[in-house]
C-alpha positions in Angstrom: 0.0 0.0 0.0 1.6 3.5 -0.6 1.5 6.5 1.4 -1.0 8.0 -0.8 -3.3 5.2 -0.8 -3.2 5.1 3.3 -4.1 8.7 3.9 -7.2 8.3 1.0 -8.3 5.2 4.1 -7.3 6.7 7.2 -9.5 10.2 6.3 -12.2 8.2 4.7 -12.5 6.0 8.0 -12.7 9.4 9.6 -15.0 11.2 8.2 -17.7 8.2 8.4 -16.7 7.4 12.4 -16.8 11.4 12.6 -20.5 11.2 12.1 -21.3 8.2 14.4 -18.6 8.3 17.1 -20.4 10.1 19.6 -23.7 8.5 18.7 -24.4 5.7 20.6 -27.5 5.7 22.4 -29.4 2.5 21.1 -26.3 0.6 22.1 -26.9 -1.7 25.7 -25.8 0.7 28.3 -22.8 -1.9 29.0 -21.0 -1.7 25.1 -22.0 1.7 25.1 -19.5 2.8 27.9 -17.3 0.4 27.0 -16.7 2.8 23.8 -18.3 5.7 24.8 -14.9 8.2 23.8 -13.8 6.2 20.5 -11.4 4.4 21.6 -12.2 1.7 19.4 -10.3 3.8 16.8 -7.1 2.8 18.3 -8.0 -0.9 18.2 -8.7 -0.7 14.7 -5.1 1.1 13.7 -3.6 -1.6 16.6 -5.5 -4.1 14.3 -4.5 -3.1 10.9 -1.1 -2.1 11.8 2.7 -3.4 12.1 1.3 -5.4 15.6 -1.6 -7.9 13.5 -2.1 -7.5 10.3 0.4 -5.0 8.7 -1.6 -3.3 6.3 0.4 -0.3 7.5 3.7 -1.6 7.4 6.7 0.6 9.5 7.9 1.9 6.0 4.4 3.3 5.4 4.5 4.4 9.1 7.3 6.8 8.3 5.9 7.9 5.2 2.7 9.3 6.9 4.6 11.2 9.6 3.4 14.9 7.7 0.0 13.6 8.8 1.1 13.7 12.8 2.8 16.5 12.3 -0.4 18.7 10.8 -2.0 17.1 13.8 0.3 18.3 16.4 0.2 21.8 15.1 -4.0 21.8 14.7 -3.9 20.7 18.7 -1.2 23.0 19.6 -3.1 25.8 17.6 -6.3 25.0 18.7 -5.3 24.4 22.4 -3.6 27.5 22.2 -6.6 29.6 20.9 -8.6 28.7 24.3 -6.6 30.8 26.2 -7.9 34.0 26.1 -6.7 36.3 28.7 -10.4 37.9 28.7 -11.9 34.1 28.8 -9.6 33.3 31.9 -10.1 36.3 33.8 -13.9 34.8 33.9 -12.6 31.9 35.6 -12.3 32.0 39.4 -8.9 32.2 41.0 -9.5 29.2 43.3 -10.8 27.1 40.4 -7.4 27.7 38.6 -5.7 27.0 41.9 -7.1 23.7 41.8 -6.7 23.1 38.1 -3.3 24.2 38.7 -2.5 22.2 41.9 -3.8 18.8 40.8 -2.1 19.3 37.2 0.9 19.5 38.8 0.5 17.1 41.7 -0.5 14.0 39.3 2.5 14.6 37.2 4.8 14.8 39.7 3.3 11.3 41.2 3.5 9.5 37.8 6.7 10.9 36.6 8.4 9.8 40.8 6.4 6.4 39.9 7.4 5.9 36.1 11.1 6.8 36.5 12.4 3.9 38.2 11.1 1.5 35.6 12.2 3.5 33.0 15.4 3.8 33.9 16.2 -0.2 34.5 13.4 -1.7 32.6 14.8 -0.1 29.5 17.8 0.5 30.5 18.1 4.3 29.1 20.3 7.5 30.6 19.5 9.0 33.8 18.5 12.4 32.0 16.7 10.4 29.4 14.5 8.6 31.5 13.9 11.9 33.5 12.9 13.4 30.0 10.6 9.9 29.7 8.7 10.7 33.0 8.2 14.1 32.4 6.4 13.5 29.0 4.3 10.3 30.4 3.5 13.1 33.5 2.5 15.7 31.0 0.3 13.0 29.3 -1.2 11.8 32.8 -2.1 15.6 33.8 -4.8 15.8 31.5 -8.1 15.4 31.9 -10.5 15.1 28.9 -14.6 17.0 29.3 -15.7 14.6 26.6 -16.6 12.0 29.1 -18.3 14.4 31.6 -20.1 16.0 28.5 -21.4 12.8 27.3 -23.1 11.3 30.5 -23.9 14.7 31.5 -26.6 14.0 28.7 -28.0 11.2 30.6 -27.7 12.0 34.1 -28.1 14.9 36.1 -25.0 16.4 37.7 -25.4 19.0 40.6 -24.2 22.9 38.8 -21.1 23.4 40.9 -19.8 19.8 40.6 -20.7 19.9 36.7 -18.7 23.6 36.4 -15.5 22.9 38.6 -15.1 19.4 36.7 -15.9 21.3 33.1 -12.6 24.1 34.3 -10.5 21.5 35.4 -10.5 18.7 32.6 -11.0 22.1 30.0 -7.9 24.1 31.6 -5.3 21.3 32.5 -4.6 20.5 28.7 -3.0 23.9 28.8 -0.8 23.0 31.8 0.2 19.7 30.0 1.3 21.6 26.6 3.6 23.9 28.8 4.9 20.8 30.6 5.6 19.2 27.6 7.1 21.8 25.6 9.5 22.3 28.6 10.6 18.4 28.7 10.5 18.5 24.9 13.1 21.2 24.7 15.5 19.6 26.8 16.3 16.3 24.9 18.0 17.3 21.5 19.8 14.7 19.3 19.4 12.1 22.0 21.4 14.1 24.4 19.9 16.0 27.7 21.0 19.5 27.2 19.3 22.5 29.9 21.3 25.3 27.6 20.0 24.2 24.5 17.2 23.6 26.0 16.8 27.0 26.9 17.6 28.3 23.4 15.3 25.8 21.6 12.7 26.9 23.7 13.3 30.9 22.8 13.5 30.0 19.0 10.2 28.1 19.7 8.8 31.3 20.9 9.5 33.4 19.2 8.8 32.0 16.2 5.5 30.7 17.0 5.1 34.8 17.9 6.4 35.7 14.4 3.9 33.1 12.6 0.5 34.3 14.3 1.0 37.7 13.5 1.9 36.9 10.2 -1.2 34.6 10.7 -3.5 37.6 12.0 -2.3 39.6 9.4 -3.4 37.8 6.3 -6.2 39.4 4.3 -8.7 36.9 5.4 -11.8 38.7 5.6 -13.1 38.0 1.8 -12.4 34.4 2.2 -15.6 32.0 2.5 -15.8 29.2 5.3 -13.6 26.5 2.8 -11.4 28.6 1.9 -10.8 29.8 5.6 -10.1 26.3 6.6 -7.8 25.9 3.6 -5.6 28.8 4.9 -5.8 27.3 8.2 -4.2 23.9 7.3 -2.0 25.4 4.9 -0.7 27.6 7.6 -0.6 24.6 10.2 1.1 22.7 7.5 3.9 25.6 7.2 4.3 25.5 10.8 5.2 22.4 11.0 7.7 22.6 8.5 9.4 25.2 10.3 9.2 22.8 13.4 11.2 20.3 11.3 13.7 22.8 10.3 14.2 23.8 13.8 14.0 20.8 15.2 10.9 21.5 17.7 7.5 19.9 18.0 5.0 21.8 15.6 2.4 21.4 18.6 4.7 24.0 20.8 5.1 26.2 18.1 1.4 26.3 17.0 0.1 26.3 20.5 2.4 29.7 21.4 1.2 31.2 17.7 -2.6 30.3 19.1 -2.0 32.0 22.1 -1.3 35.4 20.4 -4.0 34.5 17.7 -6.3 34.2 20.8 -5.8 37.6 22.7 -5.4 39.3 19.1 -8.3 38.0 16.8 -12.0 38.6 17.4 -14.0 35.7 19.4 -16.4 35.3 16.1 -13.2 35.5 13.6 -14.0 32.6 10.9 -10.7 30.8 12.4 -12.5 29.3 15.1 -15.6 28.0 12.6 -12.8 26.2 10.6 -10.9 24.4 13.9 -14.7 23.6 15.1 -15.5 21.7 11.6 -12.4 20.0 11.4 -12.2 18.4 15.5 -13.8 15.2 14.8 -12.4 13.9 11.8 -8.9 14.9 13.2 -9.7 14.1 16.6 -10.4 10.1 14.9 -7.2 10.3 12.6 -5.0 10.7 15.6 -7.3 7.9 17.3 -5.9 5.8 14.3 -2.4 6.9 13.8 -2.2 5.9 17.7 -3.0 2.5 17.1 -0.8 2.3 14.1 2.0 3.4 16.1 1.5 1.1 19.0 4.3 -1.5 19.9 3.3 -4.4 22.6 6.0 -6.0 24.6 6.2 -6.8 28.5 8.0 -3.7 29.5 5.5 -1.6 28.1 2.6 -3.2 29.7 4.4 -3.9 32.9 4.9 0.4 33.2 1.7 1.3 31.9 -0.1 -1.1 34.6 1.9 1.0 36.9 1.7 4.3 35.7 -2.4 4.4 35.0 -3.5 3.3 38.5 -0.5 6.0 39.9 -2.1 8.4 37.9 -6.2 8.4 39.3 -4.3 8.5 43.0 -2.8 11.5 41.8 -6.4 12.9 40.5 -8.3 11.4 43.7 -6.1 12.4 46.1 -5.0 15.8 45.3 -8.7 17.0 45.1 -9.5 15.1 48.5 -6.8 17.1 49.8 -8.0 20.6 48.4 -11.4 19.9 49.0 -10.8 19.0 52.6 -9.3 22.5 53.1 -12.1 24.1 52.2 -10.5 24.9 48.3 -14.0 25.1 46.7 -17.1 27.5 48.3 -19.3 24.4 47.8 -19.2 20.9 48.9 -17.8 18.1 46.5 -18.6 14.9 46.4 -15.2 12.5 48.2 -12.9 10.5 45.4 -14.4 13.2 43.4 -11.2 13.4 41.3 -12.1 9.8 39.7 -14.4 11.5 37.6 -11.4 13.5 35.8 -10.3 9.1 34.8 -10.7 10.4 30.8 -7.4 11.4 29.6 -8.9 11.8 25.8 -6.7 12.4 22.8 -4.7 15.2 24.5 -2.4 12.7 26.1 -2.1 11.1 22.6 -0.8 14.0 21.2 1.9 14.8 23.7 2.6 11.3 23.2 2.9 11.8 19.2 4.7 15.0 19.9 7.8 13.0 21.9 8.1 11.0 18.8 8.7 14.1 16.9 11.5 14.4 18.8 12.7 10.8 19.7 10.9 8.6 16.8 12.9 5.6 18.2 13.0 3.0 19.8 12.6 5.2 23.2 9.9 6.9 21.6 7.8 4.2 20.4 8.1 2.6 24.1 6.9 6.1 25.4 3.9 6.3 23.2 2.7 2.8 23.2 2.9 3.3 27.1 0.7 6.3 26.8 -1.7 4.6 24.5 -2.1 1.7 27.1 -3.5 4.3 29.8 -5.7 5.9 27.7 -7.4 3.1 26.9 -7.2 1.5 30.5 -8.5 4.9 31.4 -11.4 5.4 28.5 -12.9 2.5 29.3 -13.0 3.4 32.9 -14.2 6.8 32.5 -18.0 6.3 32.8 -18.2 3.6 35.4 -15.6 6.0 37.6 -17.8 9.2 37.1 -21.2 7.4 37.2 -19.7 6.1 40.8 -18.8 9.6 42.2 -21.9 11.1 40.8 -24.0 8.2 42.2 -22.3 9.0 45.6 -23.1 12.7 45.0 -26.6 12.3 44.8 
């Protein structure tokens, strides 16, 4: 199969799942959890890829690598454009503390838990196994709504619960792209370097700064709804490339260019219309790119049966500890941070954005490990939230 061939059935598989993926209500209440997020995306790319049937064989793998790379920079762009300074300043401080707080307390937990194996399962560097941890705790800090969104459909969920769970699992994807860009910046070449670190991390901001406001300052406003999305993914497209030549991740890039974007472009500007129309089918691509890009082996599973469980501890117990002193105005239900279990394809993407970096063997180890907790932690989602709600009520 050639590289052309494969996109032509990766984007046609998404654009029919994009219609159905989120539409399972006659389904037994049982199967329908079970899939509720998508997930069965990534057993489909698992199934047709290099690990069953090898359809997509590695050389075709490495072929399609544009494809993750437009990805990275539509997340990192459209992650980017959330944050608003005039949108945040709505937001009130203490929910941000506790965004903040357990972002930053779960990653710390599962990048303490996930070094050690890292380190002497694999047998890899000190600094790269500190590098490892940081991107599996970036990964593990973020909490997907889709979940919450989903059952919120079918279930009633008290206001304050529903809005301090909608902040958190809609704010901490912004904590986990700064994390990551930060651990991404350190590992160059193979080689853990804090000075070039450093200096990556300025090129990749200021030219993320230099391409959205060339971006804002396109003559756009003629341009119908196709051909604003056109610009968009050609300009997404050129990001990336930039990211290659500079050797950074296009999603830290995109996601610093959609921060100025954000606080410079109107809230109705056509931008926004063209990233909304464009979520699902990219949202299922990465779903299937995922699979394809999975590698089983017992060190793999052996660190992602540690690092899942670590990471819902980290979610349960830091908000138990907040709660308990009084961090939210209004009560909130006890294990209440089991209902943040989705992670959602944000941790796939900081996992594809390592392998822009590292796309070997340490890399593919990383991802697959991240894939294994998203789907440990998707299939959990609803039975974890339908329990803390339940107790709620």
């Amino acid at each position: 199969m050639s590289a052309i061939l494969g996109l032509i059935l990766l984007s046609a598989v998404a654009y029919a799942g994009s219609l159905h993926i989120f539409s399972k209500e006659k389904l037994p209440p049982l199967i329908r959890y079970l899939f509720y997020t998508g997930w069965e995306f990534m057993l489909i790319g698992i199934i047709i890829g290099p690990s069953v049937l090898d359809f997509f064989p590695e050389f075709l793998l490495r072929e399609l690598e544009p494809v993750i790379h437009l990805g990275l920079g539509w997340v990192g762009l459209l992650v980017g454009a959330q944050m608003r300074l005039t949108d945040l300043a709505r937001v009130e401080r203490w929910q941000l503390r506790v965004t903040l707080y357990q972002a930053l307390f779960c990653g710390l937990l599962v990048m303490l838990a996930a070094y050690l194996p890292l380190h002497y399962l694999y047998r890899w560097g000190a600094g790269e196994a500190v590098v490892a941890a940081a991107v599996l705790a970036a990964a593990a800090a973020v909490s997907s709504p889709t979940v919450l969104a989903l059952l919120g459909k079918e279930r009633r969920f008290e206001a304050s619960v529903r809005q301090l769970l909608n902040v958190i699992s809609g704010l901490d994807a912004m904590v986990a792209v700064v994390l990551m860009a930060l651990s991404l910046t350190l590992l160059r070449h193979g080689l853990v370097s804090f000075t070039l670190g450093l200096k990556y991390l300025a090129q990749a901001a200021g030219t993320g700064l230099l391409l959205g406001f060339f971006f804002r300052h396109l003559p756009r406003e003629k341009l119908k709804d196709k051909e604003q999305l056109v610009l968009m993914i050609g300009f997404v497209f050129f990001t990336a490339g930039v990211g290659g030549v500079l050797s950074v991740s296009p999603l830290v890039i995109s996601f610093i260019a959609g921060v100025f974007l954000a606080n410079t472009l109107r809230p109705d500007d056509p931008l926004y219309r063209a990233a909304s129309n464009t979520e699902r089918p990219f949202y299922i691509i990465m779903l299937l790119l995922a699979g394809l890009m999975f590698v089983p082996s017992p060190i793999t599973f052996a660190i992602a049966f540690v690092v899942a469980p670590v990471r819902l501890l980290g979610k349960q117990y830091s908000l138990n500890w907040l709660m308990g002193r009084g961090a939210a105005p209004s009560p909130f239900p006890k294990n209440g941070g089991l209902a943040l279990a989705s992670q959602g394809a944000m941790a796939l993407v900081i996992g594809f954005a390592y392998l822009s970096v590292e796309n070997g063997g340490m890399g593919r180890g990383v991802f697959s490990i991240i894939a294994l907790c998203v789907i440990f932690n998707e299939i959990a989602a609803p039975f974890l939230i339908g329990r803390v709600l339940a107790a709620k009520q």
